[in-house]
C-alpha positions as CSV (number, residue, x, y, z in Angstrom):
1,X,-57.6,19.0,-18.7
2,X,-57.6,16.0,-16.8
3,X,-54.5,14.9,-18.8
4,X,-52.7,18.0,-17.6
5,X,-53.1,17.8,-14.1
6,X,-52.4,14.6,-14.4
7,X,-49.2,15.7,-16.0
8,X,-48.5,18.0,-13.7
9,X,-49.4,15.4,-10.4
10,X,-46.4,12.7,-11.6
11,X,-43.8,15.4,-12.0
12,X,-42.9,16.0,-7.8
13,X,-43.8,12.1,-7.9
14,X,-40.9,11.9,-10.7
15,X,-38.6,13.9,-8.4
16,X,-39.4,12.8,-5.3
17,X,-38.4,9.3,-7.0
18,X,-35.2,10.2,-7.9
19,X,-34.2,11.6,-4.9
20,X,-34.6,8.6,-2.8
21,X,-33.0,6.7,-6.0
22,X,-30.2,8.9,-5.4
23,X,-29.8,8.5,-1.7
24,X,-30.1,4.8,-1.8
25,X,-27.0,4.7,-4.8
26,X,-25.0,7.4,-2.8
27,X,-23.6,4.9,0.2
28,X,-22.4,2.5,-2.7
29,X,-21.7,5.4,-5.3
30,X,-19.6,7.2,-2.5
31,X,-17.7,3.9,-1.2
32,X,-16.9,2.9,-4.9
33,X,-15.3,7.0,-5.7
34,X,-13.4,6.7,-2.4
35,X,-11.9,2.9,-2.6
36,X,-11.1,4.3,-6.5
37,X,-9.6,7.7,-4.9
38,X,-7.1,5.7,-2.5
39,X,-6.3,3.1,-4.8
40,X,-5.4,5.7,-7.1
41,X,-3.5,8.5,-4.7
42,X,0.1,9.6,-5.6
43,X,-0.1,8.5,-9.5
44,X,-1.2,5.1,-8.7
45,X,-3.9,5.5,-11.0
46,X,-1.9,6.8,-13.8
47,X,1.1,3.6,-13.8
48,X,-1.4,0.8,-13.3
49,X,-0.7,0.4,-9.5
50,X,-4.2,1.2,-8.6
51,X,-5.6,-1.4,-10.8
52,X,-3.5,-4.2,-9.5
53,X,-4.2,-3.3,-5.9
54,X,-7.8,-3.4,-6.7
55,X,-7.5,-6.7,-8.5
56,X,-5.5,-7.9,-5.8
57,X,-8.5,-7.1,-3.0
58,X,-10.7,-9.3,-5.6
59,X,-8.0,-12.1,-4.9
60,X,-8.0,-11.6,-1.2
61,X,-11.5,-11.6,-1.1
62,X,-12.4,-15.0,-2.7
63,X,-9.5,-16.9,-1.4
64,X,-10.6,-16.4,1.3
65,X,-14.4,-17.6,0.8
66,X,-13.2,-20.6,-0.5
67,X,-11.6,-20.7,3.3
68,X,-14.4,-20.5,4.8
69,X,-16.3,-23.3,3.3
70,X,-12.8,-25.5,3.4
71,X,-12.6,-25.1,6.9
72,X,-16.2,-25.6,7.4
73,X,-15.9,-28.9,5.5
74,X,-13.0,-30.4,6.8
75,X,-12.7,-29.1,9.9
76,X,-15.1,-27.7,12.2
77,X,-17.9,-30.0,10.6
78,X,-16.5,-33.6,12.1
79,X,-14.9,-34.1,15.6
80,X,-11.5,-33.4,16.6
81,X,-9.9,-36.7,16.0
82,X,-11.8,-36.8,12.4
83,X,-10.8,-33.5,12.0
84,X,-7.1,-34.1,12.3
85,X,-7.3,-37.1,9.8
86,X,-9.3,-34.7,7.5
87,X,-6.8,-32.1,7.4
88,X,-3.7,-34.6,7.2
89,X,-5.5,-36.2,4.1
90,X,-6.0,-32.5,2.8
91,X,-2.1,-32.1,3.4
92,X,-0.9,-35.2,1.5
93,X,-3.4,-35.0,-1.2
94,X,-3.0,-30.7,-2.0
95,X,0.5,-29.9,-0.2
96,X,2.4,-32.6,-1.2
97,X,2.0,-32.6,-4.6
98,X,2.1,-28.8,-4.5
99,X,5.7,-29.1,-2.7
100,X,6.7,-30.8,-6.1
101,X,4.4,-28.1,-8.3
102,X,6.3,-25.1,-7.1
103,X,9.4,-25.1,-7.9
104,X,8.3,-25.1,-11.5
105,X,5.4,-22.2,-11.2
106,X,8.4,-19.7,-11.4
107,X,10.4,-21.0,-14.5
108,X,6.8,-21.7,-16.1
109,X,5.8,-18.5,-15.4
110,X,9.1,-16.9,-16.6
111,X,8.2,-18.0,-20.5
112,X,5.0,-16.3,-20.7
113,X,6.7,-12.8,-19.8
114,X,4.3,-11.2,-22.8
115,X,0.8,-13.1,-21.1
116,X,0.9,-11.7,-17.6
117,X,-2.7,-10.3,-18.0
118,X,-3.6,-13.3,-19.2
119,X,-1.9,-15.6,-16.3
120,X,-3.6,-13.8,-14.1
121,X,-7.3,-13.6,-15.5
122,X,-6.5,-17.2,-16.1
123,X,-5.6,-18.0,-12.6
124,X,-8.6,-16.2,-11.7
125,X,-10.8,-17.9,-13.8
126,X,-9.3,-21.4,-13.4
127,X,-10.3,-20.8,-9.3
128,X,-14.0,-19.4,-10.0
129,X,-14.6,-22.9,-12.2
130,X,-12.9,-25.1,-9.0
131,X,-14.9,-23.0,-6.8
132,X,-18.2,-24.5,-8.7
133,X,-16.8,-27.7,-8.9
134,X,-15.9,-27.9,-5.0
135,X,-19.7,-26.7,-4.0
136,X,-21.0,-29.8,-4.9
137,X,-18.6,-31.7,-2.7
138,X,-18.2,-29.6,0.2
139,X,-20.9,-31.0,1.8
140,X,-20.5,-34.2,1.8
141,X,-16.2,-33.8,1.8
142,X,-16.0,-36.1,-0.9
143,X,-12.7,-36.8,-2.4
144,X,-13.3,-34.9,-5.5
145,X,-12.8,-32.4,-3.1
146,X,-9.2,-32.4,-2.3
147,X,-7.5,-32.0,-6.1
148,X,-9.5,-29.3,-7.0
149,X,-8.2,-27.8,-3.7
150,X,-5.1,-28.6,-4.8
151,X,-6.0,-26.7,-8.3
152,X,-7.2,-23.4,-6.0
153,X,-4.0,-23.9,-4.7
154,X,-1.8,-23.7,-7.3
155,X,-3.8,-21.0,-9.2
156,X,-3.4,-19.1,-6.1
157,X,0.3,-19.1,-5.8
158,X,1.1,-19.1,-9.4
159,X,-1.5,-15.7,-9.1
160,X,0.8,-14.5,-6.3
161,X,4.3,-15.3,-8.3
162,X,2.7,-12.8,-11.6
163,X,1.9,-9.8,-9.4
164,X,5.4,-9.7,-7.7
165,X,6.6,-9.8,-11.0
166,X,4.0,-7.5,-12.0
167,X,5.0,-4.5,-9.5
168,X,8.0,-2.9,-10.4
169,X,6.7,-2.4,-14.1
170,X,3.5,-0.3,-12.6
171,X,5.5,1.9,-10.1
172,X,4.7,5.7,-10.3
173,X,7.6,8.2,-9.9
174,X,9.1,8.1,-6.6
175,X,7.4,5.3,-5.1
176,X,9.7,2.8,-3.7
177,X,8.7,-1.3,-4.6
178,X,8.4,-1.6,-0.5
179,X,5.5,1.4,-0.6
180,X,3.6,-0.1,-3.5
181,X,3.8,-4.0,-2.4
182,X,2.5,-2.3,1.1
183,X,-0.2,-0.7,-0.4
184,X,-1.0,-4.2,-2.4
185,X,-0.7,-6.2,0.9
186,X,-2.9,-4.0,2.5
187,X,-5.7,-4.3,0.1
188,X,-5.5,-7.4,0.6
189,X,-6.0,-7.9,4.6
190,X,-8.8,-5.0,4.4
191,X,-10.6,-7.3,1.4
192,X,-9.8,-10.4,3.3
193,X,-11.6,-9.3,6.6
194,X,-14.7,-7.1,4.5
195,X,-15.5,-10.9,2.9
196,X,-15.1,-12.8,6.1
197,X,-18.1,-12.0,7.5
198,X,-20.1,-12.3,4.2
199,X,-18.5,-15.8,3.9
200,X,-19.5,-16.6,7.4
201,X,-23.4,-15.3,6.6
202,X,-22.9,-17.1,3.1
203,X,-22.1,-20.1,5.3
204,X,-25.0,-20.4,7.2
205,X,-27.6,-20.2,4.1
206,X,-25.5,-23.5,3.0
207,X,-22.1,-24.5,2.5
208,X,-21.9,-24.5,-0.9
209,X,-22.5,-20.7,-0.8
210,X,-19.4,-19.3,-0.1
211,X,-18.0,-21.0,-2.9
212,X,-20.5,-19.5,-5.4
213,X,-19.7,-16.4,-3.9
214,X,-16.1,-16.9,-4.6
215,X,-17.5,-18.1,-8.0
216,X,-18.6,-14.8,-8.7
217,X,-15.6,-12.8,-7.4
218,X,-12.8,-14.4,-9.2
219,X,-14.8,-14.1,-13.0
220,X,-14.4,-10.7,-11.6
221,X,-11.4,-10.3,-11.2
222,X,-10.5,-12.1,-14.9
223,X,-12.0,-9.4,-16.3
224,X,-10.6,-6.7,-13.8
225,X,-7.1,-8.5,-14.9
226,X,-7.4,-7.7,-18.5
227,X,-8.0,-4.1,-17.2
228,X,-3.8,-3.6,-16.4
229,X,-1.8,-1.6,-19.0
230,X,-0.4,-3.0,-21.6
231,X,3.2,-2.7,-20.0
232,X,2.5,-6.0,-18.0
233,X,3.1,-8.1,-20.5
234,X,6.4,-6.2,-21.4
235,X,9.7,-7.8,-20.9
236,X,11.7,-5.3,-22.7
237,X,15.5,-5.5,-21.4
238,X,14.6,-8.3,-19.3
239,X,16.6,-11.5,-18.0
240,X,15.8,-15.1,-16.6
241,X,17.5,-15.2,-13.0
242,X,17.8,-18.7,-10.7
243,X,19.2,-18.7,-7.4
244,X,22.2,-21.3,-6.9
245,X,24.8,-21.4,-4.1
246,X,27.8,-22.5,-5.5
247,X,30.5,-23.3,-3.3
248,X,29.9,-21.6,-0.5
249,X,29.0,-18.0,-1.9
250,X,25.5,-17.1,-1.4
251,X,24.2,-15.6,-4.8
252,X,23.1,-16.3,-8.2
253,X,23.5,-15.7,-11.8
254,X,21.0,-15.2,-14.7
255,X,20.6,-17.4,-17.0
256,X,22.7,-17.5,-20.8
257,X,21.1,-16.3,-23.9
258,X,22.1,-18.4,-26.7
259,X,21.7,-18.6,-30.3
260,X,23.3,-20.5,-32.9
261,X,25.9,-18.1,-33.7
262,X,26.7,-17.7,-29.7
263,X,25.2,-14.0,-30.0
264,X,25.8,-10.6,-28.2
265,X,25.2,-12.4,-24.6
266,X,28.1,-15.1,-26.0
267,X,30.3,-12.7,-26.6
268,X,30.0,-10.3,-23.9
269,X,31.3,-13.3,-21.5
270,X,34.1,-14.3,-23.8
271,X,35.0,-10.6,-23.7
272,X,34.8,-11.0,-19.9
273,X,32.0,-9.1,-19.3
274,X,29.6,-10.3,-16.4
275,X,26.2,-10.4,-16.1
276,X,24.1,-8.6,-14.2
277,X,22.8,-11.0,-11.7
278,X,22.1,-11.6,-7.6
279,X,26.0,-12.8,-8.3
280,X,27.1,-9.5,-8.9
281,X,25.4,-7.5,-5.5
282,X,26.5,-9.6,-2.1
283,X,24.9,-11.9,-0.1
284,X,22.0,-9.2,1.4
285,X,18.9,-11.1,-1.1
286,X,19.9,-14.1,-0.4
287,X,20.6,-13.7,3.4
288,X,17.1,-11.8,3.6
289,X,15.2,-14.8,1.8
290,X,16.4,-17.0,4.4
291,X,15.0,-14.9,7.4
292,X,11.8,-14.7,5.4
293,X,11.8,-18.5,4.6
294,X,11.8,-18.9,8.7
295,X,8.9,-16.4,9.0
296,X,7.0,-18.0,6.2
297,X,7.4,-21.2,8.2
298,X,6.3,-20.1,11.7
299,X,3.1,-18.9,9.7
300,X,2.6,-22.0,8.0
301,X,3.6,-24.2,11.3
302,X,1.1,-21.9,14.2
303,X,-1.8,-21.9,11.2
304,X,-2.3,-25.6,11.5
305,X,-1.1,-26.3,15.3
306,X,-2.7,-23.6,16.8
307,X,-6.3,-24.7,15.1
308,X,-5.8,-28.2,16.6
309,X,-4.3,-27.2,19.8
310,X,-7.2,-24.5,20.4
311,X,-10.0,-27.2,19.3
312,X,-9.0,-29.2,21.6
313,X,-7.1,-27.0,24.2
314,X,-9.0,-23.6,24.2
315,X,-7.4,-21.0,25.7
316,X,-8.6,-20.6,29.2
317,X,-12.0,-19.5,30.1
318,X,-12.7,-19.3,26.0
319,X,-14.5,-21.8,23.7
320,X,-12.4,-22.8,20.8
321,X,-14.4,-20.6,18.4
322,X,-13.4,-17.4,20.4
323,X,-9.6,-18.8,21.3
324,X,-9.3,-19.4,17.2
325,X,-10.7,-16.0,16.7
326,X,-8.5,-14.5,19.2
327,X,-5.3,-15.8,17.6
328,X,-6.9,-15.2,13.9
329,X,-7.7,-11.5,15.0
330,X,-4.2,-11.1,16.6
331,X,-2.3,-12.2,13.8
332,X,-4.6,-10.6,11.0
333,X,-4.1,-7.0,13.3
334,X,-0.4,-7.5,13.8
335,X,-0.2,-8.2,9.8
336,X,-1.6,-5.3,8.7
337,X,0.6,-3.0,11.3
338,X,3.5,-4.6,9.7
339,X,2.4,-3.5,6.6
340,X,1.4,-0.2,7.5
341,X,5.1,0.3,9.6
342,X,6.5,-1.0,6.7
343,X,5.2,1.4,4.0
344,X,6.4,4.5,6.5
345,X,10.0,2.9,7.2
346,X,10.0,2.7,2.8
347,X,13.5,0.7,2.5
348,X,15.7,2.4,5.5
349,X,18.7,-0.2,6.6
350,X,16.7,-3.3,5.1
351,X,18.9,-5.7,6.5
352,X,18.7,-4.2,10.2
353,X,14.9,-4.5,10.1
354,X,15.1,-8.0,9.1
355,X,17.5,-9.2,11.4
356,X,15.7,-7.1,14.1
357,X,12.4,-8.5,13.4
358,X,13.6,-12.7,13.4
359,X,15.7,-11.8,17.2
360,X,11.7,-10.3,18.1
361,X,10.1,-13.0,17.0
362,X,12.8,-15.7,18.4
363,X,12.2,-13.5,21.5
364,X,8.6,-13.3,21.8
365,X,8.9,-17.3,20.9
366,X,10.9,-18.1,23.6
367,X,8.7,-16.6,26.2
368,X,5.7,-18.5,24.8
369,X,7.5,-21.4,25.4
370,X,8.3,-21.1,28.8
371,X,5.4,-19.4,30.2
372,X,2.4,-20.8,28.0
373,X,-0.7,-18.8,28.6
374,X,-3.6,-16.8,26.4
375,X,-1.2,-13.9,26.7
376,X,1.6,-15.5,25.0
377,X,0.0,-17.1,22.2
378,X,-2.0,-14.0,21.1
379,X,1.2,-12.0,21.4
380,X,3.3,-14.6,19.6
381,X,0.7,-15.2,16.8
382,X,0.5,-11.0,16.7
383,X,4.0,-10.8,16.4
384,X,4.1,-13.7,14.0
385,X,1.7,-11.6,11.8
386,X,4.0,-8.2,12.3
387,X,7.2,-9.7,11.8
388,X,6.7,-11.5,8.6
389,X,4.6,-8.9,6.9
390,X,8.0,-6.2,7.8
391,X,10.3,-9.0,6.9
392,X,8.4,-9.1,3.5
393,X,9.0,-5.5,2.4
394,X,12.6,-5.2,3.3
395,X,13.2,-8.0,1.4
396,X,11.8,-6.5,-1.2
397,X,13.2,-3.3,-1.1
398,X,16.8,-5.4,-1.3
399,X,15.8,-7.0,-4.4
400,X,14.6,-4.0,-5.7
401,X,17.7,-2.3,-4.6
402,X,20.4,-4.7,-5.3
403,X,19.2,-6.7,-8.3
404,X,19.5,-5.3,-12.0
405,X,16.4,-4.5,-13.7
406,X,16.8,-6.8,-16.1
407,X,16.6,-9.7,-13.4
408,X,14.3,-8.0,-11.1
409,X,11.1,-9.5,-12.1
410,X,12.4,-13.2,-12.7
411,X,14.2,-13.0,-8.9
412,X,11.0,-11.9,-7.6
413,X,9.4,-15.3,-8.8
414,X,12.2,-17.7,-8.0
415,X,11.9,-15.7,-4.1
416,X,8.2,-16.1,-3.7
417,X,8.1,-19.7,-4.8
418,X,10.9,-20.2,-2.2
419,X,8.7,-18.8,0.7
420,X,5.3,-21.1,-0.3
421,X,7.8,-23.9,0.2
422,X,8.4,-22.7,3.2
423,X,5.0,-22.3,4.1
424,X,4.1,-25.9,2.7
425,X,7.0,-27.2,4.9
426,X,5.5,-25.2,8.5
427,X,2.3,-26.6,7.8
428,X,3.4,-30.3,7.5
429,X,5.1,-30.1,10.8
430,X,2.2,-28.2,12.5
431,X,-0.1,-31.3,11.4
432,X,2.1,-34.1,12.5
433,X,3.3,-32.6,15.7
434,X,1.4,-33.9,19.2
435,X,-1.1,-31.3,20.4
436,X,1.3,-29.6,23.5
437,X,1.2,-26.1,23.8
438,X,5.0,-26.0,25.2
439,X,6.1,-28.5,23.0
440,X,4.4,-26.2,19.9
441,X,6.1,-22.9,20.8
442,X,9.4,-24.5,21.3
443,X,9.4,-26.2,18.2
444,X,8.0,-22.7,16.7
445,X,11.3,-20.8,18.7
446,X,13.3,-23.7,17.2
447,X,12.1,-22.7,13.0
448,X,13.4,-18.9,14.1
449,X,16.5,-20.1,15.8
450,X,17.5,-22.0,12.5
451,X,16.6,-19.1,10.5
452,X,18.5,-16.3,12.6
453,X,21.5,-18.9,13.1
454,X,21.3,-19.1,8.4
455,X,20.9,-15.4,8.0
456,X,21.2,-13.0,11.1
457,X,25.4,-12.6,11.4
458,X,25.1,-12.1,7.2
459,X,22.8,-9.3,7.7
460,X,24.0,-7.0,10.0
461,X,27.5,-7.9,8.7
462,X,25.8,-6.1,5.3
463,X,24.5,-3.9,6.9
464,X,27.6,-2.8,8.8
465,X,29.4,-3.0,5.5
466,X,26.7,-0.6,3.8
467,X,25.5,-1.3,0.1
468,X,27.4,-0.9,-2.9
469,X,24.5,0.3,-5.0
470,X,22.4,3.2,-3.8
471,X,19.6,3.3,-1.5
472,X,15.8,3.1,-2.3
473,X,13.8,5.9,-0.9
């Protein structure tokens, strides 16, 4: 008897458990269904997209704890003048030798066309062990420190380098490469600032902490990496492209199959066929990766000035945490509006939008230079952000556009190791450069000037002429 009502006592106890088990699993169960139902809208979730925009949110979101307990270390820890030293040490011991690393990370990368999965849960994994091995010298900024910041570095960009190679074999029907690397991008920025502030709390438990946290992320993401289709690692019908410029014409050519008999690719040139290549499709790539290589400097160049200048020279009536927020938030905001412009503009007149965005930010630059205030360098950093991330898509959609399938994928790598030269290069001068704001921006106007004076007249010339090959949608 007593057993019974006993029985009968535990069952609303029972249910009455699971209901409040249920309502404390349905914020998380209900976040996780609708991150999974806009990753996966519009067939993404059927080609694979979804998957890589999701792993790429897991890359966005480490890299950018082990920011956070980099910047902690080596440059809001120590006073200005050590700071400064910190970071130029930081610079010759990571960037440099990266400078000489990255022309190779796209050829490298190009012989392991069946292991793309596996680059990229390596370069994943390779970061989560650096990350462990940096938390025991972030606090004390030990030398150890700086190569395996140079080995996050690398994984990163070799990471980066895959998944635009990655893209154009996951595209659903009737999505343009300039939609889905939007979508991508934008994961990205919304994981980046979700884990900022969990990086900052991380931070102030210890500053190792952020770096386990990244720990933790990336041997996510190796796994989340083997989750791609099979179709990754295919390069079915696919050929190696480098970009040259020889004499005087701005294009390239893919690079010669050959075997010991001379073989079909042998004799298709002695037969006078060409081909396909960036040769074969005008100077519209090329011209576009030199606008982009200016914006990708600017980046590179205000990232490291402006976090000097503003430690030292905060904006006025700010402290230099809020002026470096200020900037960070503008140019984060303007990035992600870029990206979200981008996406609705898909890949209408490419080479107008470029050469429109470099003469806005030339402009914008300009101004900041002759009437240096707070106003100016949010708006220029905003527009910085804007600009590059627009500049970015078009590009892509020209490559997508002009470039044979066949070449797609390699051009993609040789383009995106260009632009973290570029970025490599900005930086260096942003470090060395005295700390004046007018002598910054003009130096910042000068990078644009050189780009639009390369690329601007070749653009809307294109653009004027129309393409050849038929538009993306």
């Amino acid at each position: 008897m007593t057993s019974a009502r006993s029985h009968k006592d535990s069952g609303p106890l029972r249910r009455t458990g699971r209901t409040i088990g249920r309502a404390l699993r349905t914020p998380f169960t209900g976040t996780a269904r609708g991150i999974r139902k806009a990753t996966h809208a519009h067939g993404a979730g059927e080609s694979g997209l979804g998957k890589l925009i999701e792993l790429h949110a897991v890359n966005g979101a480490g890299d950018v704890m082990i920011t956070i307990a980099l910047a902690s270390t080596v440059f809001f820890s120590v006073p200005t003048d050590e700071a400064r030293g910190r970071v130029a040490l930081y610079l010759a011991v990571t960037m440099a030798p990266f400078t000489l690393l990255a022309p190779v990370i796209g050829p490298l990368l190009d012989h392991l066309p069946h292991g793309r999965r596996a680059a990229m849960a390596g370069a994943m994994l390779a970061r989560a062990v650096l990350a462990l091995t940096m938390a025991g010298a972030v606090a004390t900024g030990g030398l150890e420190l700086y190569p395996a910041a140079l080995g996050v570095l690398v994984c990163s960009k070799a990471y980066g380098v895959v998944r635009s190679a990655v893209v154009p074999r996951l595209l659903p029907p009737r999505f343009s490469l300039v939609k889905a690397n939007s979508r991508v991008t934008l994961a990205g920025l919304l994981a980046t600032g979700v884990a900022a502030p969990i990086g900052a709390g991380l931070q102030t438990i210890g500053p190792g902490w952020p770096l386990y946290g990244a720990c933790a992320i990336f041997v996510g993401g190796t796994v989340l990496a083997f989750t791609l289709p099979h179709k990754v690692d295919s390069a079915k019908g696919e050929r190696k492209a480098r970009l040259v410029l020889p004499q005087g014409v701005t294009s390239a050519r893919p690079a010669t199959k050959r075997n010991g008999r001379g073989g079909r690719a042998g004799r298709r040139e002695r037969n006078g066929e060409k081909r396909p290549g960036l040769r074969s499709v005008g100077p519209s790539v090329l011209n576009g990766l030199q606008a982009n290589t200016a914006h990708r400097a600017l980046s590179g160049f205000l990232i490291f000035f402006l976090a000097f200048l503003l430690r030292e020279q905060p904006l006025s009536g700010q402290s230099a945490a809020v002026s470096l927020g200020i900037v960070g938030v503008a140019a984060g905001a303007g990035n992600a509006v870029g990206t979200a412009v981008g996406s609705w503009l898909r890949a209408r007149a490419p080479e107008a939008i470029v050469a429109a965005v470099l003469t806005l930010a030339l402009g914008i630059a300009v101004l900041a230079a002759l009437f240096f205030s707070t106003v100016m360098v949010a708006a220029l950093s905003a527009t910085a952000g804007f600009t590059q991330a627009l500049s970015k898509l078009s590009l892509d959609a020209m490559i997508q556009r002009d470039v044979p399938e066949e070449v797609r994928t390699s051009a993609f790598a040789r383009s995106e190791t260009v632009l973290q030269m570029a970025w490599v290069i900005g930086g260096g001068i942003g470090i060395a450069l005295p700390l004046n704001g007018v002598l910054g921006m003009s130096v910042a106007a000068g990078v644009l000037a050189l780009g639009a004076a390369t690329s601007v007249r070749g653009l809307l010339s294109a653009a004027r002429r129309g393409s050849p090959h038929p538009r993306v949608a």
